[in-house]
KEKE-3310 file (N, C-alpha, C; in steps of 0.2 Angstrom, whole numbers, plus 5000, padded with zeros to 4 digits):
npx = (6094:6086:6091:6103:6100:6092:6107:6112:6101:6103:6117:6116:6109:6119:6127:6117:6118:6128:6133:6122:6128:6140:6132:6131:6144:6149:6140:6138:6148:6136:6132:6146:6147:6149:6163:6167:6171:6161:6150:6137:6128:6126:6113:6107:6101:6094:6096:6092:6104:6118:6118:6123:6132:6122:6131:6133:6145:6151:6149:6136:6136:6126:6114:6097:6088:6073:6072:6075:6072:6068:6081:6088:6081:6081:6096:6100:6095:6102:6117:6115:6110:6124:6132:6127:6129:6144:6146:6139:6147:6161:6159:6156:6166:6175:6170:6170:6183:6190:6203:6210:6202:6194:6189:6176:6165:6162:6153:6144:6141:6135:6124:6117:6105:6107:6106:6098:6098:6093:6095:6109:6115:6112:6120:6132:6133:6129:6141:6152:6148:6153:6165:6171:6171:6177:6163:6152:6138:6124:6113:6118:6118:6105:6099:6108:6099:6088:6090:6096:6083:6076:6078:6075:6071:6074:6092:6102:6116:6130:6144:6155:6167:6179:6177:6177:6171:6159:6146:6140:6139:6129:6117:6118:6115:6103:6095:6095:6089:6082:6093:6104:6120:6131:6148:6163:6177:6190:6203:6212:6218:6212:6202:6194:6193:6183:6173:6168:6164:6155:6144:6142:6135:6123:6118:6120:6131:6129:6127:6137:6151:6164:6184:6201:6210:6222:6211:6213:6219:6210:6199:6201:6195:6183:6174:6176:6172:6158:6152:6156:6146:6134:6135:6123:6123:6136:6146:6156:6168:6181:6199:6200:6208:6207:6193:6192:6201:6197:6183:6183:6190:6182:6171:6179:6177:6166:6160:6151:6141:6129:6113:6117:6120:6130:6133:6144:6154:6156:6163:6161:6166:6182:6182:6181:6182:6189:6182:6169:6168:6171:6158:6149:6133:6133:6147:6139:6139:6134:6122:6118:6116:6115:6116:6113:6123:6132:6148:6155:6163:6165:6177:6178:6188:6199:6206:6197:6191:6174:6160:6158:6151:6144:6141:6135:6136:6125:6124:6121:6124:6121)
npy = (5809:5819:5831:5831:5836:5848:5854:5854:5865:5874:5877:5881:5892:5902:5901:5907:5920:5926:5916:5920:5933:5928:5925:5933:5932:5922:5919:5917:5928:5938:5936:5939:5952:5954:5958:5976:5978:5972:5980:5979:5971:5958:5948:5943:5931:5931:5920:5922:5924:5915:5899:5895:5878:5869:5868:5857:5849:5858:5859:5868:5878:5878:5881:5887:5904:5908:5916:5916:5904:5896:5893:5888:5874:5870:5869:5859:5849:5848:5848:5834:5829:5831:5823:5811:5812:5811:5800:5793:5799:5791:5777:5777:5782:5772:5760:5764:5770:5785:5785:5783:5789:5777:5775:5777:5770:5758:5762:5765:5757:5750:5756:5763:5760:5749:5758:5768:5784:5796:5789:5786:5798:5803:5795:5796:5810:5810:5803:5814:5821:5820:5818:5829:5835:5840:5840:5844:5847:5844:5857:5867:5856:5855:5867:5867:5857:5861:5872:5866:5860:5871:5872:5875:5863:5844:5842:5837:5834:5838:5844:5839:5847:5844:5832:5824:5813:5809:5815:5826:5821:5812:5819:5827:5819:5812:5820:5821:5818:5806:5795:5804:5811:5814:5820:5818:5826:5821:5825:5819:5801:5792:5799:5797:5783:5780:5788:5782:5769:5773:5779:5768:5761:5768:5766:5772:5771:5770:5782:5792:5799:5796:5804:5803:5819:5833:5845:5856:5851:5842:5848:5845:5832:5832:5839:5827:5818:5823:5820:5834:5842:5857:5859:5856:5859:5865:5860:5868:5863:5863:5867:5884:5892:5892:5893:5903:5902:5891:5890:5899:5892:5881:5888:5893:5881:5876:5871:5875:5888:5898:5899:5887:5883:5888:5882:5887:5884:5889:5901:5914:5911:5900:5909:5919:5931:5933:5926:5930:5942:5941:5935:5941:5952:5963:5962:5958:5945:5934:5928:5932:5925:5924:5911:5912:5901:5892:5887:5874:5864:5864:5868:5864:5859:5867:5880:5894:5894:5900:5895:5902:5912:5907:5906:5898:5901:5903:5904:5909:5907:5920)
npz = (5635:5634:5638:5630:5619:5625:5628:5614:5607:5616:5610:5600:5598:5603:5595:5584:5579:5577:5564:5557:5555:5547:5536:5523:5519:5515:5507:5488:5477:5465:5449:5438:5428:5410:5401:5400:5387:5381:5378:5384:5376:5376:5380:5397:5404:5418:5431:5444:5458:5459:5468:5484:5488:5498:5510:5519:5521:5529:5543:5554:5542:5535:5539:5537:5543:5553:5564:5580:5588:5576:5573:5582:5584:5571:5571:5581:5573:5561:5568:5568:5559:5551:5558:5553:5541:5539:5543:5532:5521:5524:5523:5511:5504:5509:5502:5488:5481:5473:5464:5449:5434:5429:5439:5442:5436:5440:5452:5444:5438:5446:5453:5442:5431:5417:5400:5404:5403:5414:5425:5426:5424:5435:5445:5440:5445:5457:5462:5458:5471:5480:5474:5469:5452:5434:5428:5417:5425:5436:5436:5426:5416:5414:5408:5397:5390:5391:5381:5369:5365:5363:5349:5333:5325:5330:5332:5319:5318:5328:5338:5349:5360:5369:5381:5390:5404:5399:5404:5397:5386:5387:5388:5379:5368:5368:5365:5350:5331:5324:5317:5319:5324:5335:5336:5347:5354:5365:5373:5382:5383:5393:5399:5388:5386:5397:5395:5383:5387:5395:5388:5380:5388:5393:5383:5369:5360:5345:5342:5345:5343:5349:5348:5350:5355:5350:5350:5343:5333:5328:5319:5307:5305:5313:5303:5295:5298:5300:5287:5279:5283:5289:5306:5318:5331:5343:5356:5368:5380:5383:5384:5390:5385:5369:5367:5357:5347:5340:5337:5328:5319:5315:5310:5299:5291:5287:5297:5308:5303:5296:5309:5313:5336:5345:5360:5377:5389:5405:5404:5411:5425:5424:5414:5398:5391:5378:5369:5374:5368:5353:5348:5354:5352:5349:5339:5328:5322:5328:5338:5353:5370:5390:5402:5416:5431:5444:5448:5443:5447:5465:5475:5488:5499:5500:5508:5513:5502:5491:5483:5466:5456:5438:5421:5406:5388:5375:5360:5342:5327:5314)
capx = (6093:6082:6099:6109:6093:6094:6112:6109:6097:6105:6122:6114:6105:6123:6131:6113:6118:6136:6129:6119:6133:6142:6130:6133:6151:6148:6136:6143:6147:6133:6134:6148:6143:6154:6167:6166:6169:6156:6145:6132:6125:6122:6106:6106:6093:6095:6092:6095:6111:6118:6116:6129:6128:6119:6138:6133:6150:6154:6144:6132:6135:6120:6106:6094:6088:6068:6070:6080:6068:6068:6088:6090:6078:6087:6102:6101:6093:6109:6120:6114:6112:6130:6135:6123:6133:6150:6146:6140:6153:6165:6157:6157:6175:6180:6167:6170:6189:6193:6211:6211:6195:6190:6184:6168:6162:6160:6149:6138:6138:6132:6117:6113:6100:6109:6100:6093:6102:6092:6099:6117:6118:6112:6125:6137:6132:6131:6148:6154:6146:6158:6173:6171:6178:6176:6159:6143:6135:6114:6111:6121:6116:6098:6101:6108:6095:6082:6092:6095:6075:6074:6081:6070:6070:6079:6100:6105:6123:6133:6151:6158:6176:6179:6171:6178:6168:6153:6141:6137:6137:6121:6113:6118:6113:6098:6089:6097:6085:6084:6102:6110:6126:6136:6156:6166:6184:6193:6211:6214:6216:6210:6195:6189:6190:6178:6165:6164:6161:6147:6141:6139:6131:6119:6114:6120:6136:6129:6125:6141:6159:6172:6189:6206:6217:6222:6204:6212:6222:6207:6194:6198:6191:6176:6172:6175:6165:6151:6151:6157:6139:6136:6133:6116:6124:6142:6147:6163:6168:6186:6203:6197:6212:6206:6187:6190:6204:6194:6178:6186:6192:6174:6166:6182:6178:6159:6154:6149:6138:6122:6109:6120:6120:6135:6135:6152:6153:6165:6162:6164:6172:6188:6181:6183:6183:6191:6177:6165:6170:6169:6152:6143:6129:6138:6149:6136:6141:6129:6114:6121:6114:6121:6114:6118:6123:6137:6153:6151:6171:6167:6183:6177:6193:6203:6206:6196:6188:6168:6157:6159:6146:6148:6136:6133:6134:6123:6127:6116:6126:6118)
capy = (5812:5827:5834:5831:5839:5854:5858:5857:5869:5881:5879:5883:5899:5904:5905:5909:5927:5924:5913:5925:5938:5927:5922:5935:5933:5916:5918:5915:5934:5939:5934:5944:5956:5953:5963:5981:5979:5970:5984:5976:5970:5951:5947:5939:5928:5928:5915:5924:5925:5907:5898:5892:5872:5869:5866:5854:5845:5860:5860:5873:5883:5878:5881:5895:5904:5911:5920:5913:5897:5889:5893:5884:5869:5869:5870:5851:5844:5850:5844:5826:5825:5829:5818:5805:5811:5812:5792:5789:5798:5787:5772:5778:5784:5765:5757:5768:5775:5788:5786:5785:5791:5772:5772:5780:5766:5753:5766:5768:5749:5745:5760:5765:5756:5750:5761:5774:5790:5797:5785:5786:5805:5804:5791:5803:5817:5806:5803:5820:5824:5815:5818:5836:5836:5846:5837:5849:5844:5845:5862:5866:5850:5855:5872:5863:5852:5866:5875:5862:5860:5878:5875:5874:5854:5841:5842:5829:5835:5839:5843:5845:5848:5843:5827:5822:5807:5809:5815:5830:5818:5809:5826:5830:5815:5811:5827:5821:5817:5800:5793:5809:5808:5818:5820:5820:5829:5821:5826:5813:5794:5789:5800:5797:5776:5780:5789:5776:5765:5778:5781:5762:5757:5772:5761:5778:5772:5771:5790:5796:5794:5800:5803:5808:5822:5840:5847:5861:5847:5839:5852:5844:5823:5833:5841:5824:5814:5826:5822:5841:5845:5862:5855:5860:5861:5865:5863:5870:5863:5859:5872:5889:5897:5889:5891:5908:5899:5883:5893:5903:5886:5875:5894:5892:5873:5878:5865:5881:5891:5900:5894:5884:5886:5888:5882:5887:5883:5893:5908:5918:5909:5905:5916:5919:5938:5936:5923:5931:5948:5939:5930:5948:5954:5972:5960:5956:5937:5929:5932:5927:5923:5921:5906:5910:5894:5891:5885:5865:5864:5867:5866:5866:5859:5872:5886:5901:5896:5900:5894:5905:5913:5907:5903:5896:5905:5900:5909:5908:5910:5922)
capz = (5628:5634:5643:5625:5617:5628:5627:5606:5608:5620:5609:5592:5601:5604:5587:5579:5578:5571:5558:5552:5551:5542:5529:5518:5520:5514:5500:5482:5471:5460:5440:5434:5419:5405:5399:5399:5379:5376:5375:5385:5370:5377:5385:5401:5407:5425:5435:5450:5459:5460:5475:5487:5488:5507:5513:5524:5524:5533:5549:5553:5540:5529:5544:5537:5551:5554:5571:5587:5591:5571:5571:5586:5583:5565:5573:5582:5569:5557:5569:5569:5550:5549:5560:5550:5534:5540:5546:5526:5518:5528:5520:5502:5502:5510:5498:5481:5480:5466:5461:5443:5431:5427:5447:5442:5433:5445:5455:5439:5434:5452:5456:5439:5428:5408:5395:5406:5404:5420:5431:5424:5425:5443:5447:5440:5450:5466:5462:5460:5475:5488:5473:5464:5445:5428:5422:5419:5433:5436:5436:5419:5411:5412:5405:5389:5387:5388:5376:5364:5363:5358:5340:5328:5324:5333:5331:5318:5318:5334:5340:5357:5361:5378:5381:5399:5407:5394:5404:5394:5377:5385:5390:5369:5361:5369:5359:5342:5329:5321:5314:5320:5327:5341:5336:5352:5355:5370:5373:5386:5383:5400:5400:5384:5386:5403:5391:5379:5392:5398:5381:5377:5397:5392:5375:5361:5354:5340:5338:5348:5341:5353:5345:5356:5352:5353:5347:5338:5328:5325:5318:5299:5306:5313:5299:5290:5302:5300:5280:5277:5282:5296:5313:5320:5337:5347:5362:5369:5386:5384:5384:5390:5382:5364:5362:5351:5337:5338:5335:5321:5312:5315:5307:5291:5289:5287:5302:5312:5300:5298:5311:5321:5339:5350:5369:5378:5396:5412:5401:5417:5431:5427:5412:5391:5388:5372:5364:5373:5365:5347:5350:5357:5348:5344:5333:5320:5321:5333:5344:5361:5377:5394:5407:5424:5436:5446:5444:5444:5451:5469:5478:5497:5503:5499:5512:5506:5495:5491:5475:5461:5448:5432:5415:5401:5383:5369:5352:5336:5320:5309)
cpx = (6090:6088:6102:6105:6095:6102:6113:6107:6099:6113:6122:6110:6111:6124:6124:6114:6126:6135:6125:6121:6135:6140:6131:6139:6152:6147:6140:6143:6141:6135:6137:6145:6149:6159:6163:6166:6166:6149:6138:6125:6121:6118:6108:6102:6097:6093:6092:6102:6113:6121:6121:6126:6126:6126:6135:6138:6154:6150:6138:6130:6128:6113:6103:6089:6081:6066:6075:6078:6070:6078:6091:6087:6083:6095:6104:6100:6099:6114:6122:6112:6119:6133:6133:6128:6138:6150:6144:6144:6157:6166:6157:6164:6177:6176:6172:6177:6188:6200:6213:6204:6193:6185:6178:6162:6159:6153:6142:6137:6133:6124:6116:6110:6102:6105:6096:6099:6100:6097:6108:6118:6115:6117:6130:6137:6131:6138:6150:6152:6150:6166:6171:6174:6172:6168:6153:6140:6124:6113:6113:6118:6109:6094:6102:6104:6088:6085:6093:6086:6071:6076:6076:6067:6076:6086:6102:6112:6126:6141:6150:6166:6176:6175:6169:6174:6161:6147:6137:6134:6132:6117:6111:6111:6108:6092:6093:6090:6086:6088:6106:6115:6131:6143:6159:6173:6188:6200:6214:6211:6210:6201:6190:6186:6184:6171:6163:6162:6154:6142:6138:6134:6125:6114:6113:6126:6133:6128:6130:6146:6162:6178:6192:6210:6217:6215:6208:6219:6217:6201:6195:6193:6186:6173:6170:6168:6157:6148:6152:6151:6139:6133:6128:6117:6132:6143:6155:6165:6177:6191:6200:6199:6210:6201:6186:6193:6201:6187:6179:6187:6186:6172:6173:6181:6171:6155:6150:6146:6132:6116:6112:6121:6126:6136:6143:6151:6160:6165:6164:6166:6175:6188:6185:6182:6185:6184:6170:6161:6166:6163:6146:6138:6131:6142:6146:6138:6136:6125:6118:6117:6118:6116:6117:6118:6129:6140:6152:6159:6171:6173:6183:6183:6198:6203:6205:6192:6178:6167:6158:6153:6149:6141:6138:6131:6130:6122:6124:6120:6121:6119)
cpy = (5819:5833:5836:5838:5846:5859:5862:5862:5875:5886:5883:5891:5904:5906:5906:5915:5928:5920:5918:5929:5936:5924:5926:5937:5926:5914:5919:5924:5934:5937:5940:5946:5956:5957:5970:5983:5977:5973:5986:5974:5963:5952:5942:5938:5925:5924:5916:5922:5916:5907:5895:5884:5873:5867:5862:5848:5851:5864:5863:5879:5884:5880:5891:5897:5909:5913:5913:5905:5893:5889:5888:5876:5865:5868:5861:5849:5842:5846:5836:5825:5827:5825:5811:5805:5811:5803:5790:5789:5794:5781:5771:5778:5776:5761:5759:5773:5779:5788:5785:5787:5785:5770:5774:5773:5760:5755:5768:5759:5748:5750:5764:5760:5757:5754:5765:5778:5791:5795:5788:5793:5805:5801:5797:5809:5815:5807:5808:5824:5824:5817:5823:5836:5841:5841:5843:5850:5847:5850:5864:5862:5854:5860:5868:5860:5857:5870:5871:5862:5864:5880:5872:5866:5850:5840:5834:5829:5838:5838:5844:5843:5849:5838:5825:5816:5805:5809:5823:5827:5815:5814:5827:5824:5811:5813:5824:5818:5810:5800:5799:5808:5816:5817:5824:5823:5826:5822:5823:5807:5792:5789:5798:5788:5775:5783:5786:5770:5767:5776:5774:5759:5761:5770:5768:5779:5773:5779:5794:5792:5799:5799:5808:5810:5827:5843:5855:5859:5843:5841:5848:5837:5825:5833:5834:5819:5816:5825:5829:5844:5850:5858:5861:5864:5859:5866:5862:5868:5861:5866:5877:5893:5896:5890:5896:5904:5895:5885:5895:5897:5881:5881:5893:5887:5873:5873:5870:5887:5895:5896:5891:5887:5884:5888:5884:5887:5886:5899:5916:5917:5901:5908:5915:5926:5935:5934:5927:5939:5949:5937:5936:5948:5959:5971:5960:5948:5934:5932:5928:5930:5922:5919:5906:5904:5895:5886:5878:5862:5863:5863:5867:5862:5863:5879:5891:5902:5896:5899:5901:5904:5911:5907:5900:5900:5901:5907:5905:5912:5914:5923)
cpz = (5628:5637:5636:5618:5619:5627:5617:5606:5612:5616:5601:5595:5602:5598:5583:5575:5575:5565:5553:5552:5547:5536:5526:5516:5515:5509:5495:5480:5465:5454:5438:5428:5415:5404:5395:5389:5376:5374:5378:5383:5372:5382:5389:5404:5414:5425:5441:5452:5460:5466:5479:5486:5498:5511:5521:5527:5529:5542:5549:5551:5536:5532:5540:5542:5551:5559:5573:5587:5585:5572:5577:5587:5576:5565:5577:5578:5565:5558:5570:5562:5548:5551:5559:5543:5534:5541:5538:5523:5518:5522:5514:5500:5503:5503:5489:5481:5473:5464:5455:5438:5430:5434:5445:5439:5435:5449:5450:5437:5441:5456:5450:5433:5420:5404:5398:5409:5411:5426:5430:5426:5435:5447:5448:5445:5458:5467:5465:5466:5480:5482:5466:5459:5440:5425:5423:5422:5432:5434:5427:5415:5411:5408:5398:5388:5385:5382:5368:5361:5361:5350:5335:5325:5329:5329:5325:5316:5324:5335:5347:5357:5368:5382:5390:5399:5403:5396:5401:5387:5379:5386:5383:5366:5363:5366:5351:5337:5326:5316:5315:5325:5330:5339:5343:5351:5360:5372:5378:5386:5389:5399:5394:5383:5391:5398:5386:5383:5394:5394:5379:5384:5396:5385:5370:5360:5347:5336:5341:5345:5343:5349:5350:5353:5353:5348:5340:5331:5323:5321:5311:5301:5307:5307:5294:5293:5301:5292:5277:5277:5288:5301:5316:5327:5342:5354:5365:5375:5388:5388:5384:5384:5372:5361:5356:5345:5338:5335:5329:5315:5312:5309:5299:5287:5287:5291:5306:5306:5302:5302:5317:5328:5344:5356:5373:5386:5400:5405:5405:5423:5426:5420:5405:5389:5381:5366:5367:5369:5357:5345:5352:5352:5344:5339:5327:5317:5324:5336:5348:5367:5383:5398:5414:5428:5440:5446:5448:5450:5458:5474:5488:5499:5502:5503:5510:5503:5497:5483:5472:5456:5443:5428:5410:5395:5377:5363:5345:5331:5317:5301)
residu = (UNK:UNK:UNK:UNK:UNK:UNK:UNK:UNK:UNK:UNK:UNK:UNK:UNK:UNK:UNK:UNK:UNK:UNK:UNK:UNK:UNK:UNK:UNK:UNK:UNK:UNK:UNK:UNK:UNK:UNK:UNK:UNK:UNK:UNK:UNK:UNK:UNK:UNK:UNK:UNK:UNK:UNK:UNK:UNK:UNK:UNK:UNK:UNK:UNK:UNK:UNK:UNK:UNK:UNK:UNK:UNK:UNK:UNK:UNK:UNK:UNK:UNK:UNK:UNK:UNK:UNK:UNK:UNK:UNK:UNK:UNK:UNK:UNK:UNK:UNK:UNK:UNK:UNK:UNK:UNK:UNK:UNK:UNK:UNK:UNK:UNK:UNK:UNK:UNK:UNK:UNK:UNK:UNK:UNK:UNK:UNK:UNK:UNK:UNK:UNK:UNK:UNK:UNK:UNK:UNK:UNK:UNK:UNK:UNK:UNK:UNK:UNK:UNK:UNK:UNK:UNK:UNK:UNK:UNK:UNK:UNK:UNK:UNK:UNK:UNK:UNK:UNK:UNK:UNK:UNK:UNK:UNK:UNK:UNK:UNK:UNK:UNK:UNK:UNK:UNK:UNK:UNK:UNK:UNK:UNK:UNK:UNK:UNK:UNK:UNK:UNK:UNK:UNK:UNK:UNK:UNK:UNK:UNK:UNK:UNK:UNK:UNK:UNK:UNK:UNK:UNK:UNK:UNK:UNK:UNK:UNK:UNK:UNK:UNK:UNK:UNK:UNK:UNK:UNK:UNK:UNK:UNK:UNK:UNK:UNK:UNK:UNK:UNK:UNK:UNK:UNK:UNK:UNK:UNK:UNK:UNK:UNK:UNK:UNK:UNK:UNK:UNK:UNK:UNK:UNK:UNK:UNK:UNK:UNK:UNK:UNK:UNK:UNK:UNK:UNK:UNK:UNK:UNK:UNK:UNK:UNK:UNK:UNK:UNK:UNK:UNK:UNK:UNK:UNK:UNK:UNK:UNK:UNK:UNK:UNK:UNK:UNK:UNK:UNK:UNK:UNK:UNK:UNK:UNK:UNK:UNK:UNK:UNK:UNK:UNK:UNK:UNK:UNK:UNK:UNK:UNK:UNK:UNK:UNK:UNK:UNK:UNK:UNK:UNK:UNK:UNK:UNK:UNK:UNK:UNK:UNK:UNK:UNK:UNK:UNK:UNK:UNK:UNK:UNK:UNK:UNK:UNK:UNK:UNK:UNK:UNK:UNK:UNK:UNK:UNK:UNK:UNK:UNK:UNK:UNK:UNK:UNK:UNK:UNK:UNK:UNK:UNK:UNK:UNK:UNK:UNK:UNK:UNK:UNK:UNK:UNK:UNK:UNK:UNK:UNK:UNK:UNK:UNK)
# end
């Protein structure tokens, strides 16, 4: 053991000093700044640069390094909790397949606790950990929720467009105020039969109504669902290419009005120039904000690739 010890230790002193070249080769790009025509009129609320995740799926790249000794003490430990994760993953992957989107659910029936959002959203995020998809993910989720808390009363109206596996609608409709109600958008059957399942396992059907279909089809049933009354609060997470006309027909239908507040998520990685253009402050339409995080997507199996800054826009009709 003190022999197997020893080489760790001698082999980690080796690449310490490549390692640390190539952390800033590694690290994710800074929060882009908006398009040059917005004037740089929207305020952004750092949160500092967003953070790579510890890529610990991929060896010793995640060892951070305080001189030669911690980099190489850091550097066995590394390698034996990879080789502890590479032995769980193993087991999860045989256990827990992903091959069509109802898989998620068995993994949420079986390690998260009925009627506690917490758990459930952790489950989720466990999930996504071992099988990366389009869901908000931890970081972002908890932006929204602090942003929601900033509106003046608790939301008793709500839209989203983009529902996916519905864990942003427990993030939503957990802030609603008593008998308020969340109107969902989902443009795929599948996913949206998996977030009613969520939604109901989460015990807030009654305040979430999913409906499928092309959201820029559906903007009058919002409105109707809503009783033709303004929605306190949107959130856009769906088709990138869309959130400006879809925005534009919430804002002609008056669910989108004075007060309301506009979340839009991927704003800057893979990026909405044109709504973020509309939505600026130098327009005279909105007070917008931008949340920096990074992008929830990450595609580490892809050769090349590294995390991507992105944020989160919240917009304050005026």
């Amino acid at each position: 053991e003190m022999q197997g010890t020893m080489r760790g230790l001698f082999s980690a002193l080796l690449v310490a000093p490549l390692l640390l070249h190539t952390n800033a080769f590694l690290a994710p790009s800074p929060l882009q700044s908006p398009p040059p025509a917005l004037r740089s009129r929207i305020a952004m609320q750092e949160r500092g640069a967003a953070e790579a995740p510890a890529f610990s799926r991929r060896g010793l790249l995640g060892i951070g390094f305080a001189g030669a000794a911690g980099a190489a003490w850091g550097g066995v430990k590394e390698v034996r909790a990879e080789e502890e994760e590479r032995m769980s993953n193993s087991v999860f992957y045989a256990k827990w397949p992903y091959s069509k989107p109802s898989a998620i659910l068995p993994y949420i029936y079986a390690t998260a606790k009925k009627g506690d959002v917490d758990s459930i959203l952790a489950a989720m995020d466990g999930f996504g950990e071992r099988y990366p998809m389009y869901k908000l993910g931890d970081e972002k989720g908890k932006i929204l929720e602090e942003e929601i808390l900033k509106l003046p009363e608790a939301p008793m109206r709500c839209v989203e467009l983009g529902t996916f596996l519905g864990y942003s609608a427990l993030r939503t409709a957990r802030h609603l105020a008593p008998g308020g109600k969340l109107v969902c958008v989902e443009f795929n059957p599948e996913h949206a039969q998996v977030a009613e399942a969520v939604v109901e396992y989460a015990g807030l059907s009654s305040s979430i109504e999913i409906t499928v279909g092309d959201s820029s089809l559906m903007l009058d049933a919002v409105k109707t669902a809503l009783g033709g009354q303004r929605a306190d609060f949107v959130l856009l997470d769906h088709r990138k290419s869309v959130y400006l006309p879809d925005l534009k027909g919430l804002e002609e239908r008056g669910v989108v009005g004075k007060g309301t507040m506009v979340a839009a998520d991927n704003v800057i990685y893979p990026g909405t120039p044109d709504y973020l253009e509309y939505v600026d402050d130098a327009a005279g339409r909105y007070n917008t904000r931008l949340r920096a995080a990074k992008f929830e997507y990450d595609q580490f199996w892809r050769a090349g690739w590294t995390p991507k800054a992105d944020a989160v826009s919240f917009s304050v009709r005026r």
